[in-house]
C-alpha positions as a printed Julia matrix, in Angstrom:
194×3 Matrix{Float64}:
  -9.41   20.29   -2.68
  -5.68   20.61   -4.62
  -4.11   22.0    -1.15
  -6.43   19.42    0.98
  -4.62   16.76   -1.14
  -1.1    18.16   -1.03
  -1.27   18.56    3.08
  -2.95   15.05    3.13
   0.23   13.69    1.33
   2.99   15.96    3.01
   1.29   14.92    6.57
   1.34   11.52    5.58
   4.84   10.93    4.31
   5.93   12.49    7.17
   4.68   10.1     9.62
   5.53    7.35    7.0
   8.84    8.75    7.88
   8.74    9.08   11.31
   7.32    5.18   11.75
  10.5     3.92    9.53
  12.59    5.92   11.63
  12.94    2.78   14.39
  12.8     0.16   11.34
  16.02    1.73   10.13
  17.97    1.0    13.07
  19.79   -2.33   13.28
  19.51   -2.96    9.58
  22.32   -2.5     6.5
  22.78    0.72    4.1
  19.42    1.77    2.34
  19.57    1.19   -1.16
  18.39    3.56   -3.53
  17.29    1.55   -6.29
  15.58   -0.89   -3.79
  14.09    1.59   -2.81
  12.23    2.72   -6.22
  11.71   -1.11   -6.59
   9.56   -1.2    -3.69
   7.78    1.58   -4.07
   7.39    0.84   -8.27
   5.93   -2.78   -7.37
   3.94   -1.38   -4.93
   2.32    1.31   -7.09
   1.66   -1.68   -9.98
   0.47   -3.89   -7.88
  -1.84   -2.3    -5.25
  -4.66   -0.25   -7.61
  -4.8    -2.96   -9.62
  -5.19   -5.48   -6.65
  -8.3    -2.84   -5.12
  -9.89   -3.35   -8.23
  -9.29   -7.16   -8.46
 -10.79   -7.76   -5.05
 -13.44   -5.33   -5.11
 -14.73   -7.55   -8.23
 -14.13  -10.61   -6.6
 -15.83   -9.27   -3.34
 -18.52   -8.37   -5.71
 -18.79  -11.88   -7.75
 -18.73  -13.79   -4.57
 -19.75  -12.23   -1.42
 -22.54   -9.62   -3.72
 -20.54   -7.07   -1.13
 -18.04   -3.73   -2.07
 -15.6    -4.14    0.33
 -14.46   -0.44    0.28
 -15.14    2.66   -1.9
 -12.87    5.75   -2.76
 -14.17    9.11   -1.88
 -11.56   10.9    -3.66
 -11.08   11.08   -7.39
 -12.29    7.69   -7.82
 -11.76    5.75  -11.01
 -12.66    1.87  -11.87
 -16.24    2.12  -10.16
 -14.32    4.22   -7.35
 -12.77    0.74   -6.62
  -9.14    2.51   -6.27
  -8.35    6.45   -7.15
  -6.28    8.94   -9.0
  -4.27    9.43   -5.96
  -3.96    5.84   -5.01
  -0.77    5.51   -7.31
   0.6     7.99   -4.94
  -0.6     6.37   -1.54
   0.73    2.8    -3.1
   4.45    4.21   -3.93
   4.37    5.46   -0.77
   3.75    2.43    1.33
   5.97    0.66   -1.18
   8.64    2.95    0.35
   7.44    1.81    3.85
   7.76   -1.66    3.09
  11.51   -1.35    1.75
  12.08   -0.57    5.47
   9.59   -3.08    6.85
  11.18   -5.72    4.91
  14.88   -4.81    5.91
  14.04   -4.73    9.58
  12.96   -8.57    8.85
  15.44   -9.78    7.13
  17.81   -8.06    9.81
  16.64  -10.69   12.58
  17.55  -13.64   10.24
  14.72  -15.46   11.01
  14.16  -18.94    9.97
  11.16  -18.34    8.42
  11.59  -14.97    6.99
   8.97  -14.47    4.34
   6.25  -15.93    6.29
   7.17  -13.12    9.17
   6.94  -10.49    6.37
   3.52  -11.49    4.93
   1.87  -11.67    8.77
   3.33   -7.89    8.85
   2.15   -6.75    6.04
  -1.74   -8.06    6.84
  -0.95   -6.24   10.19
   0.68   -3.3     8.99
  -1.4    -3.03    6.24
  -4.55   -2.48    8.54
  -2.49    0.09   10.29
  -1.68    2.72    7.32
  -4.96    2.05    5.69
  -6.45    4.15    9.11
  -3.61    6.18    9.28
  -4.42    6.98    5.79
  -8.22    7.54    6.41
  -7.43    9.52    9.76
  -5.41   11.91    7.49
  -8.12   12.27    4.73
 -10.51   13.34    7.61
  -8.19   15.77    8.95
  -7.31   17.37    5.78
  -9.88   16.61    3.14
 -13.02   16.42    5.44
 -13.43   13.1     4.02
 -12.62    9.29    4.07
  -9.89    8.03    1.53
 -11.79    5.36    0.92
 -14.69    4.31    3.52
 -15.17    0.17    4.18
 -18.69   -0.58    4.56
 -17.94   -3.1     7.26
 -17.94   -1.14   10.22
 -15.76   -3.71   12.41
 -12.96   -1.37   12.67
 -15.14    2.17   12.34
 -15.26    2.41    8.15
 -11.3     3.28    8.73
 -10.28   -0.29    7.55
 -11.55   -3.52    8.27
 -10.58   -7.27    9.05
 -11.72   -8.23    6.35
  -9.11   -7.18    4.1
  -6.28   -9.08    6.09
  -6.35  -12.33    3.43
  -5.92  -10.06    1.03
  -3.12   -8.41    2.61
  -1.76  -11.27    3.16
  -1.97  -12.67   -0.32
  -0.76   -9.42   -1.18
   2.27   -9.97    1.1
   3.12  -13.35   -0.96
   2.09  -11.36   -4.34
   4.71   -8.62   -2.75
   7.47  -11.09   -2.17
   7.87  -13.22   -5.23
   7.52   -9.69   -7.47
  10.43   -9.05   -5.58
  12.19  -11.35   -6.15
  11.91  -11.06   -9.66
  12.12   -7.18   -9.91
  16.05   -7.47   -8.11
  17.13   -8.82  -11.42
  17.19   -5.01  -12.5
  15.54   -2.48  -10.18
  15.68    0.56  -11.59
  13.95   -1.0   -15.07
  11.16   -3.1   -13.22
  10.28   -0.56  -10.67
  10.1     2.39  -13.48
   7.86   -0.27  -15.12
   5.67   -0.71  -12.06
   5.22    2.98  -12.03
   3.85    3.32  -15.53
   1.94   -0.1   -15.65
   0.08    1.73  -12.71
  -0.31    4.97  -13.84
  -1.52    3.91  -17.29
  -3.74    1.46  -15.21
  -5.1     4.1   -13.06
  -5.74    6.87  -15.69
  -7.26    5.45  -18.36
């Protein structure tokens, strides 16, 4: 399972990678530290958020939206790994964001929360698709079945609240990013494993 999980991660950075590729051109100098911001905020904010749904999902709707398959934690409502998978799309965004912001639109933020629902859909499959190849296994399987148990449509609102969650966090990370994104790390991480 160890070497299932490394090639599941080192395949899917590398497409990460690849998709960014085309979001890099056109845009300014990556940042470093905007980087880590991104991917800190992203690795505080998304287990916790999987949990925070799932409950609401539960309270409301009587319905799991999604379970983890592997190393689940928090009634397999996120996982061990999903610190990982959440830095790692933070990264993605970074890039996502940029290429926004690069076609000063008048309406900038909205643009970047209708990606991320979008996009969001996109790498949870991609994610999936990898844990099949590599791990035999779903990631995390959604019981709808509206988009075959890789994702579902369901989760857009919340990707999309995520997206406005995303954007004002932010904004109040870039007031020092290496501090608040080494802080989004460890808020996760002591989140996730304990």
């Amino acid at each position: 399972m160890t070497t299932g999980i490394a090639l599941f991660f080192l395949y899917f950075t590398v497409i990460i990678c690849i998709i960014d590729l085309p979001l890099i051109k056109g845009t300014t100098r990556s940042i470093p530290k905007d980087v880590f911001m991104y991917a800190g905020a992203m690795t505080m904010l998304g287990p916790i958020a999987e949990v925070a749904i799932n409950h609401f999902c539960r309270a409301v709707f009587d319905y799991t939206l999604w379970q983890y398959k592997v190393l689940p934690v928090h009634d397999s409502d996120t996982s061990l790994i999903s610190t990982i998978e959440w830095g790692i799309y933070g990264y993605h965004l970074y890039f996502l964001h940029k290429k926004v912001k690069s076609f000063n639109f008048k309406y900038e933020n909205y643009i970047f929360i209708i990606s991320v629902s979008i996009d969001g859909l996109l790498i949870e499959a991609l994610i999936n698709i990898c844990g099949l190849l590599f791990l035999d296994t779903f990631i995390f399987y959604y019981f709808p079945s509206d988009l075959y148990h890789l994702t579902s449509l369901f989760a857009v609102p919340f990707y999309a609240i995520g997206g406005f969650a995303m954007s004002k966090t932010l904004k109040g990370f870039s007031a020092d990013p290496w501090f608040f994104g080494a802080t989004g790390f460890c808020t996760s991480y002591i989140f996730v494993f304990l």
